[in-house]
N, C-alpha and C positions, 0 to 999 in steps of 0.2 A: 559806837565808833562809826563816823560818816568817811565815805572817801569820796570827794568830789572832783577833782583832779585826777591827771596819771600817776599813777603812783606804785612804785612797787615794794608788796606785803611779802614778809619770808619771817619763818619761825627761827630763836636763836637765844639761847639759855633765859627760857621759860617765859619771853616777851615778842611780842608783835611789835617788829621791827618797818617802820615806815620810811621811804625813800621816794623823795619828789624829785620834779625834773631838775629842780636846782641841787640835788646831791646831797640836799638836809635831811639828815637821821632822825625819827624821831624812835625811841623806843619805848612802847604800855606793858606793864606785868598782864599773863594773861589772864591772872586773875580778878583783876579790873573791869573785866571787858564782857558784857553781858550779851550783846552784840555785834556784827558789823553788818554794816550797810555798803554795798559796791554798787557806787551809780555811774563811776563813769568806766566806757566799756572799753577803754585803754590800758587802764591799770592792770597788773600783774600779782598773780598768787602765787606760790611757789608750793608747790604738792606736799611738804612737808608739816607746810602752816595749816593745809587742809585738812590733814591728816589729825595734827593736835586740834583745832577746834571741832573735829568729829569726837576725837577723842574726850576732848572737856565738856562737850555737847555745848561750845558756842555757834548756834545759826548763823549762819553765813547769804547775807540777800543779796541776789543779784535784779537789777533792773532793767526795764526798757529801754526804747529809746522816746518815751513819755517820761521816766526819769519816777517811772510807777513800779512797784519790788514786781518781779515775775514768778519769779523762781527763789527758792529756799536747799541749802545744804542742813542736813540733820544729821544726826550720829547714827550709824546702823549697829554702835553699841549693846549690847542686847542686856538688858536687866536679868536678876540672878536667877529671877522666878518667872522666866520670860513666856515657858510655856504652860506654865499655870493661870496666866494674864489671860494667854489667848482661850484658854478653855474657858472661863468664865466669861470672857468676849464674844466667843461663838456661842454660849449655851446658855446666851439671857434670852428669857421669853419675851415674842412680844407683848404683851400687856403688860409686863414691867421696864421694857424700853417707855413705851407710850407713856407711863405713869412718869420716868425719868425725864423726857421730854416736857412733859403738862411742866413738872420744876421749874424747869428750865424756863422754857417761853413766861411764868410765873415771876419769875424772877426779872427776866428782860424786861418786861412790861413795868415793874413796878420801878427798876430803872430809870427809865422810858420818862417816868410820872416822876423822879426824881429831881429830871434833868428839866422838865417843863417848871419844876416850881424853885428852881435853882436860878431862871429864868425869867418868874418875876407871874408867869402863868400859873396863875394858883387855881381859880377853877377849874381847867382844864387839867391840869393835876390830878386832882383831887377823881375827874370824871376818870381818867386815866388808869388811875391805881385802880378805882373799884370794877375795874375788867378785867384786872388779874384775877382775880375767885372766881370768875368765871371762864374762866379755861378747863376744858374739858383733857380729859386721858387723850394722848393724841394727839392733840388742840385739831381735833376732830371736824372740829368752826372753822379752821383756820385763824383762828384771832387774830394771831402774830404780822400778819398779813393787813389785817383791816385796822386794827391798834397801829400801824406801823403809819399807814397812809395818812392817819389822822396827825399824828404823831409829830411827822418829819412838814406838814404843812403846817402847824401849829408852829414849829421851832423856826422854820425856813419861811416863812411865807404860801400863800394859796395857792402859787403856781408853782410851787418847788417841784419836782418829782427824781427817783433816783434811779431814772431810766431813759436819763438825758445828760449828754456832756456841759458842767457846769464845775466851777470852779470852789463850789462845796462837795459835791460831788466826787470831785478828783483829794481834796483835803478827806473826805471820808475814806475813798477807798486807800488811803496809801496808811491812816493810821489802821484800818482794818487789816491790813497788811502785815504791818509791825507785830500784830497780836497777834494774828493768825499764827505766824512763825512762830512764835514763843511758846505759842500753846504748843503746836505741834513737836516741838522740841522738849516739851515737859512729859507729852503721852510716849515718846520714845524712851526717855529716861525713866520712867514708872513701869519700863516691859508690855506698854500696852501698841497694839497695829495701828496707826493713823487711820488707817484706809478702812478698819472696820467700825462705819456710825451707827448709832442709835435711829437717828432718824435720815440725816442723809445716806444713798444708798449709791450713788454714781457710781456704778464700775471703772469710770476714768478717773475719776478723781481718788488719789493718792491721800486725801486730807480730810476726811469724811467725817471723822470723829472730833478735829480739828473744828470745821464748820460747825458740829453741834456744841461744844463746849465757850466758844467764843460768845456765843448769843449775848448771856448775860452782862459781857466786859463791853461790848459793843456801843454803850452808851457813853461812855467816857470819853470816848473820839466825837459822839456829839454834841456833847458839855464843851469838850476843846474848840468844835469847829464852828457854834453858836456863837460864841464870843470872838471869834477872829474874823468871820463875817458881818460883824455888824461894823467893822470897820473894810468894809469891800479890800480884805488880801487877797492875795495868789501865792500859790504852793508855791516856795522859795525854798531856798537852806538854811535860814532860819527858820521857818517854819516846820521843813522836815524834820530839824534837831529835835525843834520841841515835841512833835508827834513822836519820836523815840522815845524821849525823855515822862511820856507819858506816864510808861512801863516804871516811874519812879515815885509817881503819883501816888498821896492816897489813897486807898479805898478800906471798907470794912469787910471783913468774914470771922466769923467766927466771934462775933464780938468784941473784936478788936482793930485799931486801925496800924494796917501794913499798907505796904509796895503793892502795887499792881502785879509787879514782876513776882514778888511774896506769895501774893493772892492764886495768881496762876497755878502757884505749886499745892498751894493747900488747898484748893479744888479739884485739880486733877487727883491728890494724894485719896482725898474723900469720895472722887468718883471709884478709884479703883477700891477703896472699903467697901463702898454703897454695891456693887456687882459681886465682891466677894463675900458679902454677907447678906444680898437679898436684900438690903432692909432702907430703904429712903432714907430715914433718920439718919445716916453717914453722909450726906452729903449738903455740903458747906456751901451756899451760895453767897456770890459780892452783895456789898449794897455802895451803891453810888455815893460820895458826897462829895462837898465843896475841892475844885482845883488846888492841890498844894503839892509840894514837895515832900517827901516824906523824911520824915527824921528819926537819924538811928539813936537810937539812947547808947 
């Protein structure tokens, strides 16, 4: 759900009730409704509707005035076994965070190599993947880092960098965004703390665990954003749609292909196994492939 207009949102027998400046109704079941997006900073929530997408744990994004998500509503709903999450949160060692991390960034990377030869870059690819096995506990190298710089000039061009105001750049960060939220929204509903990562440690940062879980999804916004800059666009609202609509995309885990939005849960589901039983073998990472729509049988 985008709101681009003023518009005013109120909850009202079980649907999101939408009201434009011309006094047209619309109403969505809220069970439909996997997100919403508030970009424009006129529009109006009614505390009530807030309350039920805390309750249903729909994320609720608010934006800038870049028209970039800022900020995120989540549920402080607490899962059943919330303080047995946190114990095993606080009481992972480090050398099996680091081992959970090498996953991860394992994972990103071979993404990474997915998205080059999706691309049409096959040997580069190909050099890509085989730098995932070597990632270290830790990525210790930094790999993620050095793989990354190669990566994104390989897909963008030699002057690309993602430490400059550029309109790939702003296409990446807002579908980073999208996901970031959802993840986060999944680690609250599985009983686990945002704020406690693996590898990221910010004391400011509210979404720590957040940050380490997305890695892997991460590539999908650059599969999306390859292909819409080779025809020189600008973040729009159609554009915005489609980067939501990503979260509907396929992807693989588990050997099989789901929803991104799917995918989200049955990663997060496996990370919370993989801590409560020590053992890496529980946890489920994406695997990248072709743009599509996914379809429900």
């Amino acid at each position: 759900m985008f709101i681009t207009k003023p518009t005013k949102l109120k909850y009202k027998s079980n649907c999101l009730y939408l009201e434009g400046i011309d006094k047209d109704e619309l109403s969505i079941p809220m069970e439909d409704i996997l997100s919403i997006v508030v970009e424009n900073n006129e529009s109006k929530i009614s505390s009530y509707l807030l309350s039920k997408c805390s309750e249903l744990n729909i994320p609720i994004f608010f934006c800038d005035s870049k028209h970039l998500p800022i900020g995120v509503l989540t549920s402080f709903q607490t899962h059943s076994r919330q303080l047995k999450r946190l114990k095993h949160q606080l009481g992972l060692s480090k050398p099996f965070q680091k081992r959970i991390w090498q996953k991860i960034i394992q994972s990103k990377i071979k993404n990474q190599a997915k998205v080059l030869e999706l691309n049409q870059h096959f040997e580069e690819s190909n050099n890509i993947f085989a730098l995932a096995s070597q990632v270290k506990s830790g990525d210790s190298d930094n790999l993620e880092s050095s793989v990354a710089n190669k990566y994104f000039k390989i897909l963008f061009g030699k002057y690309f960098s993602r430490y400059v105001e550029s309109e790939i750049n702003t296409i990446l960060n807002y579908g980073y965004s999208i996901l970031r939220g959802l993840i986060a929204r999944t680690i609250v509903a599985y009983g686990l703390l945002p704020s406690i990562g693996i590898f990221h440690k910010n004391e400011y940062n509210n979404f720590n665990l957040a940050d380490d879980l997305i890695e892997p999804f991460r590539p999908i916004v650059d599969l999306y954003a390859s292909n819409k800059t080779k025809y020189q666009v600008k973040l729009n609202k159609e554009i915005k749609c489609e980067l939501i609509s990503l979260l509907q995309n396929n992807i693989i885990i588990d050997n099989k292909v789901v929803s991104v939005s799917y995918a989200i849960d049955i990663f997060v589901k496996s990370f919370v196994s993989t801590i409560e039983k020590n053992d890496l073998n529980e946890l489920l990472l994406p695997e990248i492939t072709e743009l599509s729509i996914h379809k429900y049988e």
